[in-house]
C-alpha positions as CSV (number, residue, x, y, z in Angstrom):
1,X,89.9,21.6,78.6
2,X,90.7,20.1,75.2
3,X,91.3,21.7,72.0
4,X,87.7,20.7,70.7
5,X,86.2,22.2,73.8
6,X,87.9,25.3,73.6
7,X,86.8,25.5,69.3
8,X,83.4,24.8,70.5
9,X,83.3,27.8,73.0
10,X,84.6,30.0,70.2
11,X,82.0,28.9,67.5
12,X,79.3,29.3,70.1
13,X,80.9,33.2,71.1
14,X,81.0,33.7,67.1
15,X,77.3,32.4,66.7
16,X,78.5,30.1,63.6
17,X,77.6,26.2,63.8
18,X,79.8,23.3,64.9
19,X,80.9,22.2,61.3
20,X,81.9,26.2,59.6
21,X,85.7,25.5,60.8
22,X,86.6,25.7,57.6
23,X,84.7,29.2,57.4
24,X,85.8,30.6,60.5
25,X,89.3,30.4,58.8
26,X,88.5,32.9,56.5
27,X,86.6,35.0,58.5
28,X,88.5,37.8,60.9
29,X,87.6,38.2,64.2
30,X,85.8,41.3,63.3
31,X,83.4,39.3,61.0
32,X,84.8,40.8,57.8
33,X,85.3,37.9,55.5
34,X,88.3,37.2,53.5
35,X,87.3,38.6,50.4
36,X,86.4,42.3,52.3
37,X,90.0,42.2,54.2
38,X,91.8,41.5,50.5
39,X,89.6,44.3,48.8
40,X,90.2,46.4,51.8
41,X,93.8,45.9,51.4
42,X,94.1,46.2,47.4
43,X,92.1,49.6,48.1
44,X,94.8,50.4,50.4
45,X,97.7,49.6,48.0
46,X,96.4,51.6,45.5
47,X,96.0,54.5,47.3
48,X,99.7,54.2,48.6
49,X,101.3,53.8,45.3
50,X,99.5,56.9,43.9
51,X,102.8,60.0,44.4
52,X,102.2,63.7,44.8
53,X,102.6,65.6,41.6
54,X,105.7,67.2,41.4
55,X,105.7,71.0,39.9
56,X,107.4,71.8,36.6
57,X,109.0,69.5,34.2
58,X,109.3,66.1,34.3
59,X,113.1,64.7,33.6
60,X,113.1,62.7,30.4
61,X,109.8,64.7,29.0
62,X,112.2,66.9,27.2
63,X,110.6,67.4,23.4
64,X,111.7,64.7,21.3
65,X,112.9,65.2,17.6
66,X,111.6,63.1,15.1
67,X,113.7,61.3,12.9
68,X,112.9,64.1,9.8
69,X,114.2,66.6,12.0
70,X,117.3,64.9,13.7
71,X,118.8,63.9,9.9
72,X,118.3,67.8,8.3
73,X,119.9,68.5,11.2
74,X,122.7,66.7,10.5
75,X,122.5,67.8,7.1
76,X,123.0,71.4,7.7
77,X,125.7,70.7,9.6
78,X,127.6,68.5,7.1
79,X,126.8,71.7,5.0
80,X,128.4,74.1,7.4
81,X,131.6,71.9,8.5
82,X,132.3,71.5,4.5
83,X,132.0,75.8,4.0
84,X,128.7,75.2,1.9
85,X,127.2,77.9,4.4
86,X,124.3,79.0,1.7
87,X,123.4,75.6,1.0
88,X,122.7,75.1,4.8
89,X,120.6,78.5,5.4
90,X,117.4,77.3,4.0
91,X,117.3,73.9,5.5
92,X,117.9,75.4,9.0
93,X,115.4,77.6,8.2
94,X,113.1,75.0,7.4
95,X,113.8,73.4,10.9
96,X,113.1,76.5,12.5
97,X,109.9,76.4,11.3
98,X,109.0,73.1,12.4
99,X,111.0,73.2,15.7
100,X,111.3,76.4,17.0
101,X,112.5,75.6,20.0
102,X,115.3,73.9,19.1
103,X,118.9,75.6,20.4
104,X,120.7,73.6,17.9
105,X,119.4,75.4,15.4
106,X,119.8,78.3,16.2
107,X,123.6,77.5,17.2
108,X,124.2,76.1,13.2
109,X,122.7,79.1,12.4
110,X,124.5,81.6,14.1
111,X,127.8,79.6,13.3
112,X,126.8,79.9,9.7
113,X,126.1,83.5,9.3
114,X,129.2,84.4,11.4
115,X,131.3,82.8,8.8
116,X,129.5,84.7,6.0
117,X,130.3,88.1,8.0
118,X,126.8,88.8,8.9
119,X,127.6,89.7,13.3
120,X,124.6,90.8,14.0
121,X,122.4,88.2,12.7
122,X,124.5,85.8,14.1
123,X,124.6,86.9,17.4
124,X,120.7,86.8,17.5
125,X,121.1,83.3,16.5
126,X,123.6,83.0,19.3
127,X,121.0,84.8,21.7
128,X,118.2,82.6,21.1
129,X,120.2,79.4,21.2
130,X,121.3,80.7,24.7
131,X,118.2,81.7,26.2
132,X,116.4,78.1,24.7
133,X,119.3,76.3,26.5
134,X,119.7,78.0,29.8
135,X,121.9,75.4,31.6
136,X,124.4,75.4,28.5
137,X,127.5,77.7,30.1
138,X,129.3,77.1,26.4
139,X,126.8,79.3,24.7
140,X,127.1,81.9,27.2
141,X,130.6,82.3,26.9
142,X,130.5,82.4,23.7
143,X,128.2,85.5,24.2
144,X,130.0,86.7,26.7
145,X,133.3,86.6,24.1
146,X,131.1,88.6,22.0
147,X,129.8,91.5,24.3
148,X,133.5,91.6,25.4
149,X,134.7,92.2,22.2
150,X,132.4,94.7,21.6
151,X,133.4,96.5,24.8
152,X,129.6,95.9,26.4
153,X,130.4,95.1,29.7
154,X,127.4,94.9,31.1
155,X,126.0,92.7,28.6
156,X,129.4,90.4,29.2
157,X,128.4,90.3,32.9
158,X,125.5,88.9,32.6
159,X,126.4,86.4,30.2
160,X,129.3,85.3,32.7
161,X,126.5,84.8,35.0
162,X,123.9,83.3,33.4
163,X,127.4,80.8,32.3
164,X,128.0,80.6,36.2
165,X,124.6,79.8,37.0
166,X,124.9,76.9,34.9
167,X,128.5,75.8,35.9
168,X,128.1,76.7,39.4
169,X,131.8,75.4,40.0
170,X,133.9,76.7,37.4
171,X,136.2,79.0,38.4
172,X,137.6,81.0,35.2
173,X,134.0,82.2,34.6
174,X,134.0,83.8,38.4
175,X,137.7,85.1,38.0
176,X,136.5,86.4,34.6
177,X,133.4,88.1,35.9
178,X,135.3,89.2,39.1
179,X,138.2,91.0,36.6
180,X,134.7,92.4,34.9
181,X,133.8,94.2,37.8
182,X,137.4,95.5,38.5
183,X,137.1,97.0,35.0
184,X,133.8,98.7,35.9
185,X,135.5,99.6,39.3
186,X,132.6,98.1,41.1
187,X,135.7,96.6,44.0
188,X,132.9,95.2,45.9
189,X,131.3,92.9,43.5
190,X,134.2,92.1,42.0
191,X,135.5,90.7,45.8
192,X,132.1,88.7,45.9
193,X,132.1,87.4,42.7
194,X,135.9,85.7,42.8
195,X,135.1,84.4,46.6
196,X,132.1,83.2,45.7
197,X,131.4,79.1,46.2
């Protein structure tokens, strides 16, 4: 049995005449025609492409600053580097205002009023800029420098932790939290704390 007879018993099987070759190309063997298979497959892609949504905030969607913002910025810094501190006061101000949730800010800020001998005002700049950048260790140490130099250990503690927690692998703030403890006598944590990896 020849080719021809053998594309002859198929046509016949398929119930298509002798001259749809062409056809029965694009036809499956399931009688879906070509155009069905490619819309069944498109449908298919673009189900697969579509991705669970992920919980909480997407990297690179941090809030941008707009150029207004990013060059006062700058300004009040210029302001505090050159010891113009009251000059710099209301233009942070005025970014507070627009950006709240700016740490930066708050950082100049605190800087700024340190230097004009105002503590407590600037270590509630120095607070805020901390808790608005959680994964900044630098700002809590530089709490922590404060509440140690007041002699509020507790208060140093956590800010060497919430540092740690941030800079999971730095040693000096788990030595300094562990010597923190021995202070308090707390022998235990202060163990855990310098063995901790």
């Amino acid at each position: 049995m020849g080719y021809e007879a053998l594309a002859e018993r198929k046509r016949k099987a398929l119930g298509r005449p002798e001259g749809s070759v062409k056809k029965a190309r694009h036809e499956d063997v399931t009688g879906a025609s070509m155009e069905e298979i490619m819309e069944a497959m498109n449908y298919g892609m673009q189900r697969r492409t579509r991705k669970p949504k992920k919980k909480g905030r997407r990297k690179g969607s941090k809030k941008k600053l707009t150029p207004e913002i990013t060059r006062r910025l700058g300004e009040a810094t210029l302001h505090y580097v050159h010891g113009r501190y009251e000059e710099a006061i209301p233009i942070l101000a005025e970014i507070v205002k627009q950006a709240p949730d700016l740490s930066e800010t708050y950082h100049t800020l605190g800087l700024v009023r340190d230097n004009l001998g105002n503590e407590l005002k600037a270590l509630n700049c120095f607070t805020i800029a901390a808790l608005l950048a959680p994964k900044n260790p630098a700002l809590w140490e530089l709490l922590f420098g404060w509440f140690n130099r007041r002699g509020d250990t507790h208060k140093a503690i956590y800010c060497l932790s919430r540092a740690i927690s941030a800079d999971p692998k730095n040693i000096d703030l788990k030595l300094g939290r562990a010597s923190l403890y021995v202070k308090l006598g707390d022998y235990h944590k202060a163990w855990r704390s310098s063995n901790q990896s």
